[in-house]
N, C-alpha and C positions, 0 to 999 in steps of 0.2 A: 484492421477494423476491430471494434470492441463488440463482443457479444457477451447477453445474459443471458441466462435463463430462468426462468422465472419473473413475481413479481416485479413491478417496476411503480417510482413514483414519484414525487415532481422532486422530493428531495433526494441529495448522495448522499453516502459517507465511502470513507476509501480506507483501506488496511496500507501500511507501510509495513515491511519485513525489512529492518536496518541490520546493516552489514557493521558490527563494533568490534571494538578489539576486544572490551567486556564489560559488564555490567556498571554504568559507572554508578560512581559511589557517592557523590554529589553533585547537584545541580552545576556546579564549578565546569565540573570534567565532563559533564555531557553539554554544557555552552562549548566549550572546546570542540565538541566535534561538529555541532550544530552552524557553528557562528565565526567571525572574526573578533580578533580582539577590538576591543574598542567599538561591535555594534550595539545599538542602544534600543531602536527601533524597527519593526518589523512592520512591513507595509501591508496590508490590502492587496492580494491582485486586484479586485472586482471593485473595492468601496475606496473613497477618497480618507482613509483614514488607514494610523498606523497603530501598533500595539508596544508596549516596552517588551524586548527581548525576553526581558524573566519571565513575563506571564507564558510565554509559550513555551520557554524551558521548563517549565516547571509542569505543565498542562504534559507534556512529555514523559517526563520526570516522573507522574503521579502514574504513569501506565506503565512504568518501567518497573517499578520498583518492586510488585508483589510477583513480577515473574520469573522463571527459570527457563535458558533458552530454550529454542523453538528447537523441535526434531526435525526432520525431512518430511516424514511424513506430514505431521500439522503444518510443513511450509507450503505441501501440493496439495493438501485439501484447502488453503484458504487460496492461494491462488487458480485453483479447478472451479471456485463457486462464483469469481468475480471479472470483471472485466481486464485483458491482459492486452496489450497491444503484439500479436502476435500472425506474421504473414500469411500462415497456416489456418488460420480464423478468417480469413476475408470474407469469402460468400462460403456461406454455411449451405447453399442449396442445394449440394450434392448429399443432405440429410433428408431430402424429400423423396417418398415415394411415389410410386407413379399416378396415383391421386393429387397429388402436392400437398399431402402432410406432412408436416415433419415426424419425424423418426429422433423422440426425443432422447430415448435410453442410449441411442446411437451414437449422437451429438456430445453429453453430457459424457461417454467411454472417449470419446476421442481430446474433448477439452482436457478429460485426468491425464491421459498421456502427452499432450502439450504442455500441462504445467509441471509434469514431471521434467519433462527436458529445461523446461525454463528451470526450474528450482537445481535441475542436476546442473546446467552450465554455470547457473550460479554461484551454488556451492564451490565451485572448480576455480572459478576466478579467486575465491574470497576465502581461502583455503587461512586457517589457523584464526578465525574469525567467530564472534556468537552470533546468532540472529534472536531479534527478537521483532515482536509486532506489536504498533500502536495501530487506532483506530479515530479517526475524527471525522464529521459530519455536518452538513450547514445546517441540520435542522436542529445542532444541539448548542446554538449560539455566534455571534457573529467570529468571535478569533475561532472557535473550532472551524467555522467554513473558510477562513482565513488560513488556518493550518492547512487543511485537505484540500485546499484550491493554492495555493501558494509555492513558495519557495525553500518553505523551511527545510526539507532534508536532503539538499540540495547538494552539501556538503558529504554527504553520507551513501556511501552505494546504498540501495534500494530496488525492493521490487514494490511497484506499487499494482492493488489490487481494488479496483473501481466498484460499487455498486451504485449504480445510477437510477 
């Protein structure tokens, strides 16, 4: 189960931490890792409609380029603030006290040590690897909600981090 904290509102957007070999250097070399050769079109999960490939390599591309990989650290603070699909999250109600409040400061220490395991086994798989993070959102146009609901880095290890 996904849990937030905090605000909530009708729109997402979702953090991706991609798993690269390194920073690519043109849009070329990151359709290679994104894509197949030869695809053209990128679908809609949700809408009857599709996007040319570039637009979203490049929508990728444009967040890639002014950064320097991720540390560990900024890998478990974004994934500690978002939704993680993790078994350990299921029912949160052992955060309540015996009133049935939550004990949020509680919650919010145990979420940082579950994204740390995520972020540590991650690392562990993906060993001689960069990471960095994109971010996309439906409320910032239709191919971004088409990126953050979709398939695009499908190709790509990933941890994806929800805000709903």
């Amino acid at each position: 189960m996904k849990r937030r904290i905090g605000y909530v509102s009708n729109s997402s957007s979702s953090s991706f931490i991609l798993s690269i070999p390194g920073k690519p250097k043109a849009e070329g070399e990151l359709f290679e890792f994104m894509f197949f050769k030869g695809d053209t079109k990128y679908v809609d999960p949700y809408e009857e409609k599709s996007y040319p490939i570039n637009d979203v390599v490049s929508a990728v591309m444009s967040q890639l380029s002014d950064q320097d990989p991720m540390t560990k650290d900024k890998m478990i603070d974004l994934v500690s603030c978002g939704h993680i699909d993790h078994p350990l999250l299921g029912n949160m109600d052992f955060f309540k006290d015996s009133d049935g409040n939550y004990q949020w400061k509680k919650q919010e220490a145990f979420q940082k040590e579950i994204a740390k395991e995520v972020v540590e086994d991650f690392l562990r798989v993906h060993k001689n690897k960069e990471f960095y993070s994109v971010s996309f959102s439906d409320n910032e146009g239709d191919l971004n909600g088409a990126i953050e609901h979709g398939s695009a880095f499908d190709r790509i290890p990933h941890l994806r981090c929800s805000f709903h």
